[in-house]
C-alpha positions in Angstrom: -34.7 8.9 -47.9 -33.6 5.5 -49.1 -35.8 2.4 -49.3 -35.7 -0.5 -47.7 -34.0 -3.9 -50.0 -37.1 -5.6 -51.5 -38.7 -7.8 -49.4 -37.1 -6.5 -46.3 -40.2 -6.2 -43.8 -41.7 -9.7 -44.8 -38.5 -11.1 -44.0 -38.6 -9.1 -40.4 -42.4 -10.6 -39.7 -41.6 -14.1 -40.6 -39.9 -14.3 -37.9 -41.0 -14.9 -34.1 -40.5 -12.0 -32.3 -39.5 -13.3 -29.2 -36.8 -15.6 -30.4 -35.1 -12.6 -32.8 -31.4 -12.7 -32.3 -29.4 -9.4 -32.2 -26.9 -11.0 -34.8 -30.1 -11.6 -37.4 -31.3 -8.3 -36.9 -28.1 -7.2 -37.7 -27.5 -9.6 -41.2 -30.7 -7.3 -42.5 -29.3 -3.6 -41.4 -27.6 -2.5 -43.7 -24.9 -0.3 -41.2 -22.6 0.8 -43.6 -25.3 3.1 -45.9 -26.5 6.4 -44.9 -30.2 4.4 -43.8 -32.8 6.7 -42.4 -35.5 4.4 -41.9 -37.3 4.3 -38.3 -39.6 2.6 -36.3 -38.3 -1.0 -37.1 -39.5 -3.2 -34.9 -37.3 -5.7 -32.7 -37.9 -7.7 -30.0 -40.9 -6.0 -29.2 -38.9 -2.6 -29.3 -38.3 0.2 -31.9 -34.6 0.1 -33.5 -34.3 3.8 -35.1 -31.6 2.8 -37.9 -30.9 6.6 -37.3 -29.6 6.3 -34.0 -27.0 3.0 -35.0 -25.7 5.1 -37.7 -25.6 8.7 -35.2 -23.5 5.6 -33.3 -21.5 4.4 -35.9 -20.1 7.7 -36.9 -19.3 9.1 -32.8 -17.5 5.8 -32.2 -15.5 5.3 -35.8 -14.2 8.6 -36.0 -12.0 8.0 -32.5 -11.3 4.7 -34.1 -12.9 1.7 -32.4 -14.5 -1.0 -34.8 -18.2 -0.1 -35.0 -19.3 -3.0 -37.2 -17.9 -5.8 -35.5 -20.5 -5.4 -33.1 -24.4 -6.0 -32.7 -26.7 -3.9 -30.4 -27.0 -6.4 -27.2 -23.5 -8.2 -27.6 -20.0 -7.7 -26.4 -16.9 -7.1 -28.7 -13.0 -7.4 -28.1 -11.1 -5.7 -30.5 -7.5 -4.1 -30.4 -7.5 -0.4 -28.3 -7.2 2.4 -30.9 -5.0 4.3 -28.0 -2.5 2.0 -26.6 -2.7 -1.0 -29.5 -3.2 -3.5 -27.1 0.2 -2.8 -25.1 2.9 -5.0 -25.6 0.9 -8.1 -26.3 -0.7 -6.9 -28.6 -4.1 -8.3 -27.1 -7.8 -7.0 -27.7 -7.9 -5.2 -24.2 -10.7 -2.9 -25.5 -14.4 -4.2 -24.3 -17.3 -2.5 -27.1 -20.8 -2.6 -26.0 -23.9 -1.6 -27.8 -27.2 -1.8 -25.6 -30.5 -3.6 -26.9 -32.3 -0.1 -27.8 -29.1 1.2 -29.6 -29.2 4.6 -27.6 -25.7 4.0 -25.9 -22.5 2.4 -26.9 -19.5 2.5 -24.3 -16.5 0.8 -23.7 -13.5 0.2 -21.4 -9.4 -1.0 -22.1 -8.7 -3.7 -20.2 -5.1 -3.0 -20.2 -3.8 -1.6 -16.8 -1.4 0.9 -18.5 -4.0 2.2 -20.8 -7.6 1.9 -18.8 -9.3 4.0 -21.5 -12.7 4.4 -21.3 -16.0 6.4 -22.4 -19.2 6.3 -23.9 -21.1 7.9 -26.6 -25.2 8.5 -26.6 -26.7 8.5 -30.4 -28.7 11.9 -31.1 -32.3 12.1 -30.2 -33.3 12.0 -33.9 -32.9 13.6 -37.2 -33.6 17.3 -37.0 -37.2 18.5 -38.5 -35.6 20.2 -41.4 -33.5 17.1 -42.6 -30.1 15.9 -42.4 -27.7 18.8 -41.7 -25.4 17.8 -44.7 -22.2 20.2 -44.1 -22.4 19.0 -40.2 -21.9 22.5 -39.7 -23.1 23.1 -35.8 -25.2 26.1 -34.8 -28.0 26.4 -31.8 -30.8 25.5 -34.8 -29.3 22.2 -35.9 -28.4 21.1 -32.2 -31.8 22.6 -31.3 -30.7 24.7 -28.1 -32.6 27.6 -26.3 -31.8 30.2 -23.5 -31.9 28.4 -19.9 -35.2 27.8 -17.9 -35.5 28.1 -14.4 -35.1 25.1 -13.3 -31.6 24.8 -14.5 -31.0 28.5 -13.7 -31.7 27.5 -10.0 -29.5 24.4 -10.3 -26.5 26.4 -11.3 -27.8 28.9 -8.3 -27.1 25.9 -6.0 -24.0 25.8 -7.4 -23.3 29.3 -6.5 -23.1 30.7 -10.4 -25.2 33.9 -11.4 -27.6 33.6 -14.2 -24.7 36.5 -15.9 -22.2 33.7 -15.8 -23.6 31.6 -17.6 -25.5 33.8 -20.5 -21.9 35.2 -20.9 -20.6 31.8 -21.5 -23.7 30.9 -23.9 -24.6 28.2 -21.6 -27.8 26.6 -22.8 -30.1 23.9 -22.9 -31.7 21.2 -25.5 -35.5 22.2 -26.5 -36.3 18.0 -26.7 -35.2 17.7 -23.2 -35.3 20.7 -20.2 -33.5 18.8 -18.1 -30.1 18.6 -20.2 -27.5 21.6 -20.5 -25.4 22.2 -23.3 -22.0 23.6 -23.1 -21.3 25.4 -26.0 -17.6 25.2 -27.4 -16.9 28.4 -29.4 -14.2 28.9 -31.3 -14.2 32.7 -32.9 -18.1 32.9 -31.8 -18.9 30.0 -33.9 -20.1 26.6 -32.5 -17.7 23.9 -33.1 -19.0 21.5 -30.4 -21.2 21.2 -27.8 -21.3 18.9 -24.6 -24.9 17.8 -22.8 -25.0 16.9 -19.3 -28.3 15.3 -18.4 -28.8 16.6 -14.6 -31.6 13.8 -13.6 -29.2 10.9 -14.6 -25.6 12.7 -14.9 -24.9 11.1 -18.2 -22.5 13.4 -20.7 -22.5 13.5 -24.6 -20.9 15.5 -27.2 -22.3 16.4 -30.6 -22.2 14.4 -33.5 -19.0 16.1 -35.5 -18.2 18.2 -33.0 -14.5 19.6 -32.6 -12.7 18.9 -29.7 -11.4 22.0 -28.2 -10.9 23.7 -24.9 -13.6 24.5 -23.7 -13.8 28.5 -22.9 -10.9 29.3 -26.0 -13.0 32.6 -26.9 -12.6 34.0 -23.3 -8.7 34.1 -22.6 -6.2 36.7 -23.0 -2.9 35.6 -25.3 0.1 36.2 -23.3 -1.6 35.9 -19.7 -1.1 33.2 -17.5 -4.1 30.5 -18.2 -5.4 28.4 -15.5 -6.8 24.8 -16.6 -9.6 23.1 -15.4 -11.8 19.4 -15.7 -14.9 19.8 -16.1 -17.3 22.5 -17.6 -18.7 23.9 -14.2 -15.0 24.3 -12.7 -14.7 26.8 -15.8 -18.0 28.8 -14.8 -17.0 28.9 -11.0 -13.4 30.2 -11.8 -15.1 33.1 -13.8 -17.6 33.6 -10.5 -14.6 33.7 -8.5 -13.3 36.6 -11.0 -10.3 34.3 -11.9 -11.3 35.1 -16.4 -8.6 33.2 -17.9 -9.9 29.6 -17.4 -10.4 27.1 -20.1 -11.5 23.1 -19.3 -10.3 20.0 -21.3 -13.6 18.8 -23.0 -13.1 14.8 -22.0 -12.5 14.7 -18.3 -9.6 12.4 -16.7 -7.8 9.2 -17.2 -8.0 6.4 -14.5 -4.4 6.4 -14.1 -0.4 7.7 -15.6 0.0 6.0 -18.6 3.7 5.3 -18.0 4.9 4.6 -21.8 6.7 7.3 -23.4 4.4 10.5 -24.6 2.9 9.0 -28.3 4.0 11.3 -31.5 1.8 14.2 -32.0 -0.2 12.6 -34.4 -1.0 9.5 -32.0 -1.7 11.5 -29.1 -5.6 11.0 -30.2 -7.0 11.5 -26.2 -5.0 14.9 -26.0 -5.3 15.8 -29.6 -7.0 19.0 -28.2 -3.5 20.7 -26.8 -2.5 20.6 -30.5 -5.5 21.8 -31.7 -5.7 25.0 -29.3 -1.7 25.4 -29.0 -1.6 28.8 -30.7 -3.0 29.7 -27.2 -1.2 28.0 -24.9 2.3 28.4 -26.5 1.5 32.6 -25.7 0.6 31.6 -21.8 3.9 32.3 -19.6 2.1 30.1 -16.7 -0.4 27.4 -17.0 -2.1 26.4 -13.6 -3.4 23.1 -13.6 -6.5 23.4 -11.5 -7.8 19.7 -11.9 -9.9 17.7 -9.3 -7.9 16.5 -5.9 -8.9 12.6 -7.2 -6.9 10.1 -8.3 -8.1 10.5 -12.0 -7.4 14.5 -11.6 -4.1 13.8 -10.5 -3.7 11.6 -13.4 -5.0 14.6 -16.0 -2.7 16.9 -14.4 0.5 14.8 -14.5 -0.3 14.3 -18.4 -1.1 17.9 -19.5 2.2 19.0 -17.3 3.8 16.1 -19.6 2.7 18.0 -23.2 2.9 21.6 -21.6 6.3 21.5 -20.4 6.5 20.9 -16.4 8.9 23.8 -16.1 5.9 26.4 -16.8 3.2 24.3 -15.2 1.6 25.4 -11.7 -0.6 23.4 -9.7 -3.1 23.9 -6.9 -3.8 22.4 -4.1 -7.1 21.9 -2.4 -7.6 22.9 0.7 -8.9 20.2 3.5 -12.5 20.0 4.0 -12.0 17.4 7.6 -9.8 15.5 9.1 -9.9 12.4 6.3 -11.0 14.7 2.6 -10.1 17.6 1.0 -12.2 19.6 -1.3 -12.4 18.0 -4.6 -12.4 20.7 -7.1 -13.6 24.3 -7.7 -17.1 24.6 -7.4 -17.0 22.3 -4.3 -14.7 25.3 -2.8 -17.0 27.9 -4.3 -19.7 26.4 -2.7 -18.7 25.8 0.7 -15.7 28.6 1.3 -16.8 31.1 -1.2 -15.2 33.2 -4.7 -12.3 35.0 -2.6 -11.2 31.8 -0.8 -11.2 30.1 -4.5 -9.2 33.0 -6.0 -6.6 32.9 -2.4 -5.7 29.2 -3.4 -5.5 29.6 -7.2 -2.8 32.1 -6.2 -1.2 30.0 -3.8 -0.6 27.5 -6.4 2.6 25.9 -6.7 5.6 24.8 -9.3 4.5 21.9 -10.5 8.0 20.6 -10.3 8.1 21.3 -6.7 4.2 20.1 -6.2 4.4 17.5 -3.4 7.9 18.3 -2.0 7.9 21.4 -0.6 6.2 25.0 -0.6 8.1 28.1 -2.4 7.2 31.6 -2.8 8.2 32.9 -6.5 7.2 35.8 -8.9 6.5 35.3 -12.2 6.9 37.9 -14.3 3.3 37.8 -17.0 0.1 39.0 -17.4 -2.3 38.7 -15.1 -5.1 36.1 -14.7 -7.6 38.6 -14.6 -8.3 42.3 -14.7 -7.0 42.3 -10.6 -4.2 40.0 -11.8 -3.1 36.9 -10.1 0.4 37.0 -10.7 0.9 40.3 -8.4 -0.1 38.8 -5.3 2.9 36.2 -4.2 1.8 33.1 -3.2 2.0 32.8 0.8 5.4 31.8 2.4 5.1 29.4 5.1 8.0 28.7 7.7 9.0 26.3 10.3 6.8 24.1 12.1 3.8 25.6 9.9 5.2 24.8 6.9 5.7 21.2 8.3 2.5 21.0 9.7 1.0 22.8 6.3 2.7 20.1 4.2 1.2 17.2 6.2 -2.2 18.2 6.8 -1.9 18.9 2.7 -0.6 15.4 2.0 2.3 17.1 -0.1 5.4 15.6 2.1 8.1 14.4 0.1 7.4 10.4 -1.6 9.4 8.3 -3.1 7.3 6.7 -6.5 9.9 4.7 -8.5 8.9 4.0 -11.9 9.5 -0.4 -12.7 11.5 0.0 -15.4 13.4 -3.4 -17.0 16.7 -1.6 -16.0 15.8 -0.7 -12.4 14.4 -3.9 -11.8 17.6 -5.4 -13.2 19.6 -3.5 -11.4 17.8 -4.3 -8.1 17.6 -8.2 -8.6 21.7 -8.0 -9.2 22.2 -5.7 -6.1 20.3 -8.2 -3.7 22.4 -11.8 -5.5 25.4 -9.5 -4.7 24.6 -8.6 -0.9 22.5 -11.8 -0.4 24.9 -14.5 -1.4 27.9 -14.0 0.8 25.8 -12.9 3.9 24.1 -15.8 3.2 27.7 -18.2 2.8 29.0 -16.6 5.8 26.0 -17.1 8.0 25.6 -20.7 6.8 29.5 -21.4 7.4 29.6 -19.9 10.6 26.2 -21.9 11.5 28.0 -25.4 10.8 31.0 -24.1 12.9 29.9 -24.1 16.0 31.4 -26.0 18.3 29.8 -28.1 21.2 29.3 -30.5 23.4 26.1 -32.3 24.3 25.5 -34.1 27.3 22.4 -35.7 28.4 22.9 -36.7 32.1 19.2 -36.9 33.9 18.8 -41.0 32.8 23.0 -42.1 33.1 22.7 -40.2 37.2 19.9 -41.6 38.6 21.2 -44.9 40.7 20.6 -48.7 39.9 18.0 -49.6 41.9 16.0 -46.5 41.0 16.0 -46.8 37.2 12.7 -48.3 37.2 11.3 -45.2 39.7 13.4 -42.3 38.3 10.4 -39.7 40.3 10.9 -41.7 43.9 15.2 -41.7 43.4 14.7 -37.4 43.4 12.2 -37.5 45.7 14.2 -39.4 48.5 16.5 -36.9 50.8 18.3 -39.4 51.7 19.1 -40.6 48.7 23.3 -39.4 46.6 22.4 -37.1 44.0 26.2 -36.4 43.2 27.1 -38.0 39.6 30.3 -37.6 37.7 30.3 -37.0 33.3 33.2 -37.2 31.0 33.4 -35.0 28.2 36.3 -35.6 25.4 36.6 -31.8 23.5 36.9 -32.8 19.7 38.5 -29.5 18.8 40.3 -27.0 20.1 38.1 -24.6 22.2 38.8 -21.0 23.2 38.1 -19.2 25.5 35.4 -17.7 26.9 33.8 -21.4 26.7 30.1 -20.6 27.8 28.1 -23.7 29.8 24.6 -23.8 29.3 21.9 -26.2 31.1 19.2 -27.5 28.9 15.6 -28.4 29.7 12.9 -30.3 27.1 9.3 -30.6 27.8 9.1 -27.9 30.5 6.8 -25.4 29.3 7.7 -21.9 31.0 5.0 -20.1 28.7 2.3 -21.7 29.9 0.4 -18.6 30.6 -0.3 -19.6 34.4 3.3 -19.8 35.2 4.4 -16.7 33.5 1.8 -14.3 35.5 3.0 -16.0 38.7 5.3 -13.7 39.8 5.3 -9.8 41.1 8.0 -7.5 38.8 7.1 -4.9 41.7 8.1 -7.0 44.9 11.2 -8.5 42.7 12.0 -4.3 42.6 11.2 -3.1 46.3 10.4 -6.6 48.5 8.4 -6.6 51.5 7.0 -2.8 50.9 5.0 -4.3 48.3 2.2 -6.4 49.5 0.0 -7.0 46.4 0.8 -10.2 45.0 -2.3 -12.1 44.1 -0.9 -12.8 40.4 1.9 -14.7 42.8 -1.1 -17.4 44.3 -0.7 -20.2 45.3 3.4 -19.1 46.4 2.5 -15.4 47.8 2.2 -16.6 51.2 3.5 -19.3 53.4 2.5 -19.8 57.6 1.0 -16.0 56.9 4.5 -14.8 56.0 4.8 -13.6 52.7 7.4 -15.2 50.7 10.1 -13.0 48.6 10.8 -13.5 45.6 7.1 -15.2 45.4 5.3 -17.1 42.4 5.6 -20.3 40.6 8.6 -19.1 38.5 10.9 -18.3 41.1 9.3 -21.2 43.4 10.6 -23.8 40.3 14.2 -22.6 40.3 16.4 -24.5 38.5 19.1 -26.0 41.1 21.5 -28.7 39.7 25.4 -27.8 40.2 27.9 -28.3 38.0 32.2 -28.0 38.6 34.3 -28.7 35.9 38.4 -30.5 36.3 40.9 -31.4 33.6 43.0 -34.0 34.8 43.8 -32.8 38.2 43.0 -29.0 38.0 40.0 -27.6 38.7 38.2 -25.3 35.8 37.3 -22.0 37.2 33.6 -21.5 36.5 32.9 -17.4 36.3 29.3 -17.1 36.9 29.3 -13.2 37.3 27.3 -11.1 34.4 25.4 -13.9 33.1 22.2 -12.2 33.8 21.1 -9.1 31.7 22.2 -5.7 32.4 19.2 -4.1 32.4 17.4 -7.3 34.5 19.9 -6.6 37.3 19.8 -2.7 37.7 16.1 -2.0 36.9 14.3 -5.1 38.0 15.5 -6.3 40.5 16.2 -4.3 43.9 19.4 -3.7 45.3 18.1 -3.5 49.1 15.6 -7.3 48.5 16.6 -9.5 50.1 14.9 -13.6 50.3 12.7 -13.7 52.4 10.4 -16.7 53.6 11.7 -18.4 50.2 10.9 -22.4 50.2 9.9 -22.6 53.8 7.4 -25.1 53.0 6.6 -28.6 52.9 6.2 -28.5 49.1 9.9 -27.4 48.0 10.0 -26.7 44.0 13.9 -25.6 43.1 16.5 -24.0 44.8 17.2 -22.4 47.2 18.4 -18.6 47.6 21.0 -17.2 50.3 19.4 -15.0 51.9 22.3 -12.3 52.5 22.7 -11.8 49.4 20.1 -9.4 47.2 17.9 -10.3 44.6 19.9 -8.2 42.1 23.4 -10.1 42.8 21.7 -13.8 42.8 22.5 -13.5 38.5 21.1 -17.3 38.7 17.6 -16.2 39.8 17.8 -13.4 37.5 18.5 -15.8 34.3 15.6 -18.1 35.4 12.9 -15.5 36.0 13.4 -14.2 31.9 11.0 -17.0 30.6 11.7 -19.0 28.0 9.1 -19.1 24.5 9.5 -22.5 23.4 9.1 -25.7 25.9 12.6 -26.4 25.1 15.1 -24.0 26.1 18.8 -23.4 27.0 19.9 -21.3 29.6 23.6 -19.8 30.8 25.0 -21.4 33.7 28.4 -19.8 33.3 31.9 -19.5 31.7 34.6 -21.3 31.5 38.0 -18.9 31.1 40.6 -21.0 30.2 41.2 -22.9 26.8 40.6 -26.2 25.9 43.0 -28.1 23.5 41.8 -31.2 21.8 41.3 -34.6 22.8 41.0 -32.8 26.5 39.1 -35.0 28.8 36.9 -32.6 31.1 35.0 -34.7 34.1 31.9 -33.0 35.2 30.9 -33.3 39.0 27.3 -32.6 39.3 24.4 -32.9 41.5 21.5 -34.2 39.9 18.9 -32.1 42.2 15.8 -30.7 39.5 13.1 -32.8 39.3 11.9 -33.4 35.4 11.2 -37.2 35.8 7.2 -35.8 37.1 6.8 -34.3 34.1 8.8 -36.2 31.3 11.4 -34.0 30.9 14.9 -34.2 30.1 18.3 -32.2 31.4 21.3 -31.6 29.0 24.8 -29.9 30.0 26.0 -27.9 26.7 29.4 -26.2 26.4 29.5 -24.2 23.1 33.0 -22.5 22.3 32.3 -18.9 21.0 32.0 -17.9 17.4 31.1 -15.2 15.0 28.0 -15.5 15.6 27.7 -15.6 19.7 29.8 -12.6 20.6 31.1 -12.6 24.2 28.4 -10.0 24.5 25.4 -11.7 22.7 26.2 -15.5 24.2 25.9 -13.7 28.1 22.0 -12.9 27.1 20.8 -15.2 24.6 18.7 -18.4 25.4 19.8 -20.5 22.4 17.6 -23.7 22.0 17.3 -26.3 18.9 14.6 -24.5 17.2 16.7 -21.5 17.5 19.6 -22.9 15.5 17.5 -24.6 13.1 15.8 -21.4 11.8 19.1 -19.7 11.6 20.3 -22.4 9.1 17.1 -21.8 7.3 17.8 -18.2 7.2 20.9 -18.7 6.0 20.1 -21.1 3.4 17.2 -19.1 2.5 20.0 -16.1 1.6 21.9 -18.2 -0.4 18.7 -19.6 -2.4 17.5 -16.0 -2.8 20.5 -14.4 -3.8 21.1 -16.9 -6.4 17.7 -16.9 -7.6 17.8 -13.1 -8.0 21.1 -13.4 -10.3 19.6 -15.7 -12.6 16.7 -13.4 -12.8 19.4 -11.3 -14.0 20.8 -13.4 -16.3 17.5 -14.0 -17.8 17.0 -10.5 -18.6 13.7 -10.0 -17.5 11.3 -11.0 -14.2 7.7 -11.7 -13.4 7.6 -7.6 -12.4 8.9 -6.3 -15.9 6.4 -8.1 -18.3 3.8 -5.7 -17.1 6.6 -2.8 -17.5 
């Protein structure tokens, strides 16, 4: 044993213990010499120079940087597995706790995410310092199993002949810890402890890392692989013999950088180690837990193994939202047999996900009964669909972000975006119209001052005459559109004012509350009733040029679907602005509901308070500098409510069809967000090429 430097203690009790920093501790420990003293005290506490070194040596022979740490601190230092990724940054957190019994850390670095933790031994073994680090069940002080952890691995549906066959054991300091023995040719080369009070995990101090289970396969058979120690042990209960388990568990997540050389593949260093086996294996099923990380381990080991011989199982649902998670949890709850069924219906890894296929393999057998002679189960039709779902293994698309896809896909969308966008925007400023606001220049002299009492008064010439001068050349169909501003047909009163179901059948239908306060008038019920149709819009337009009249066609203005479904055929008006409070128009009352197109137009409500709607067409063409007079009756009252009335004629373009322009209520907001649209494409488009250009994008620096 070697002695403490001179002087070394008194300088420990001159100082205060409650004020002794980690770092000063750590000035007077000397880490980097085999130290065997114990019992120094720190903080209060005992720092066993034993256990830092039992530390030093787990963590430095995987590579992380055991002395630029302190117990009690945090380190960042560069990942000895992905090298701090391409920026080369210290993604790898190192953490040694205050009692030096636990060191763990974690990569930071999304495409790495390593991360682990190693527990220092429990102390020197009686007999000394095992100097050849040659392991056997004296120097890791193992016995047989006791009963408590006999009837742990009961619960766990594995026979007390399971696990003395396997030399499954447990640690004399500590009952409540099992240790998994790794044999390699009956010899000890590591051993794994699982504490079963806290559920902590350890390996032995210069332990190999090998498969766990190596001694107990059969070259040349197919080998099934598994995740954790206990998967292995409930594969043998199920009779399934030729099982091995990886001895680390699983990654967080796909690395997606290209498979590291043999000699950098540190994590996975144990397929090398063991691949006099596994080369010999025809069929390797990967048998790893349904989670996200066991997904993970699977997709790597099919990476080293060669997907084209890798098989993989799927586990079975346990409800409606989980599925069983891995082999004991199916050994448990659905028994050995059930376990061995869906080993054997494990599928091509290649086709894992996709789609189910029945193949035989030609190969040895898993065990004595031999897997490979039962064919996996052949589903068809709507039960392979439904098997597929339920199973969560229906076809997905997971693109991978490389530079060149991403690329690829910014150059594609400039291309599409840019003259969709140009054409949309050109075809925007091309519309052609005319404006006319007409509610202030009609209203007589002496009522300008009382707009409201001029449409009030009967008696009172609502007739006006407008000139419009066409600035270009206008084609036809010219559509003629009345617009209103400040009238709010969404107002959620006025849209349930109505009754869909007496606009379909009339007078048979009788309940129309929703239609209050125009459902009845003199104890008649009205038809159509409600506030909507009560307000219809009933100012007249004719159009002239010079001394011809303009044919206005005011057939099919109203939607197709409006006039056969929603509005009967056999209604007729009924009772319609019989009172003393009259709103709109009026309706002929020979004439059904579905044919009155006008009525139909106004009844689909308009979303925004100012709104456009289709008056008629105009079928003849209009050359420029054509003066058009507009006779007109200035009938609908918006002075009560501060509206305003427009007449619009719009000549027909790419973008308003002779189809489209018959059902669409176009309004200023309307047009506006079609020019931002447009613009938008344009901007996009252009911004996506010189993403190109640039080579890369905010997506591919994390690629």
């Amino acid at each position: 044993m070697i002695s403490p430097p001179q002087g070394f203690f008194r300088s420990i009790r001159t100082c205060n213990p409650h004020h002794l920093h980690p770092q000063s501790v750590r000035r007077q420990i000397p880490l980097k010499s085999s130290v065997n003293l114990t019992n120094l005290k720190r903080d209060g506490e005992t720092l066993d120079l034993y256990e830092l070194n039992s530390l030093k040596q787990k963590v430095e022979i995987i590579g992380i940087n055991f002395d630029s740490c302190s117990p009690g601190q945090y380190t960042h230092q560069i990942c000895p597995l992905c090298k701090g990724g391409q920026s080369k940054e210290r993604s790898l957190s190192f953490h040694i706790n205050q009692n030096a019994k636990l060191a763990m850390w974690r990569c930071f670095n999304f495409e790495c995410g390593w991360a682990g933790h190693v527990l220092s031994d429990v102390g020197p073994a009686q007999d000394g310092v095992n100097k050849d680090n040659k392991l056997s069940e004296e120097t890791l002080r193992l016995e047989p199993l006791g009963d408590e952890l006999i009837n742990y691995f009961a619960e766990r549906m594995i026979t007390a002949e399971i696990l003395q066959k396997n030399a499954v054991m447990q640690m004399v300091d500590d009952k409540n810890v099992i240790a998994f023995t790794y044999r390699r040719k009956g010899e000890i080369v590591n051993c794994k402890f699982r504490s079963i009070t806290n559920r902590k995990f350890w390996q032995a101090k210069h332990g190999e890392r090998i498969l766990y289970g190596l001694d107990g396969i059969k070259e040349g058979n197919t080998i099934v692989i598994v995740e954790g120690e206990i998967d292995k042990l409930s594969m043998e209960q199920a009779g399934i013999l030729n099982c091995v388990s990886v001895p680390d568990g699983a990654p967080q997540q796909v690395s997606i950088k290209a498979l590291p050389s043999k000699k950098q593949d540190i994590r996975y260093k144990y397929l090398l180690d063991c691949n006099g086996y596994l080369d010999k294996a025809p069929r390797i099923i990967l048998a790893t837990d349904g989670d996200g990380p066991g997904q993970a381990l699977a997709e790597e080991l099919s990476c080293r193994l060669g997907k084209e011989r890798c098989w993989r199982v799927t586990w079975p649902k346990k409800d409606e939202f989980t599925c069983y998670k891995d082999a004991n949890e199916v050994l448990v709850h659905l028994g050995p047999e059930a376990l061995r069924q869906i080993v054997e219906s494990a599928k091509l890894y290649e086709e894992f996900g996709r789609q189910l296929i029945s193949m035989d393999v030609d190969g040895g057998g898993i065990s004595d009964a031999g897997i490979d002679n039962q064919p996996a189960p052949v589903l068809h039709g709507r039960s392979r669909a439904v098997y597929q779902f339920t199973q969560q293994t229906l076809p997905a698309c997971k693109p991978v972000l490389t530079p060149a896809w991403v690329i690829g896909t910014f150059f594609l969308i400039g291309v599409i975006f840019i003259p969709v966008g140009l054409i949309s925007l050109h075809a925007s400023h091309s519309v052609n119209e005319i404006v006319d606001r007409y509610d202030i220049d009609c209203v007589r002299g002496s009522f300008k001052s009382n707009k409201e009492a001029y449409i009030k008064n009967a008696s009172t010439p609502k007739s006006c005459h407008r000139y419009l001068k066409v600035d270009k050349p206008m084609k036809a169909p010219i559509y003629i559109y009345y617009q209103l501003d400040n009238f709010y047909q969404n107002h959620r009163r006025y849209v349930k004012s109505r009754s869909d179901d007496q606009l379909l059948h009339g007078l048979g239908y009788n309940r129309t509350s929703s239609c209050e306060p125009e459902a009845f008038e003199n104890g008649l019920p009205i038809v159509p009733c409600g506030l909507v149709a009560w307000s219809l819009f009933n100012d007249t337009f004719s159009f002239s040029r010079g001394t011809k009249k303009l044919k206005i066609e005011r057939k099919n203005i109203a939607w197709k679907s409006d006039r056969d479904h929603k509005f009967g055929k056999h209604v007729y008006p009924f009772n319609f602005q019989n009172g003393s409070f009259i709103g709109g128009g009026k309706l002929d009352t020979t004439i059904p509901l579905s044919e009155q197109e006008d009525l139909i137009v106004w009844m689909r409500t308009a979303a925004f308070p100012s709104f456009r709607k289709l008056y008629g067409r105009i079928e003849e063409d209009l050359e420029e500098d054509d003066i058009i007079v507009v006779h007109l009756m200035n009938n609908y009252n918006t002075y009560s409510f501060g509206g305003t009335k427009m007449l619009v004629v719009v000549k027909v373009n790419i973008l308003t069809d002779d189809a489209n322009a018959q059902i669409t209520e176009l309004d200023d907001t309307a047009t506006l967000l079609h020019k931002i649209l447009s613009t938008g494409l344009v901007d996009f488009g252009c911004i996506s090429l010189w993403r190109r250009e640039k080579g890369c994008s905010p997506i591919t620096r994390y690629v």
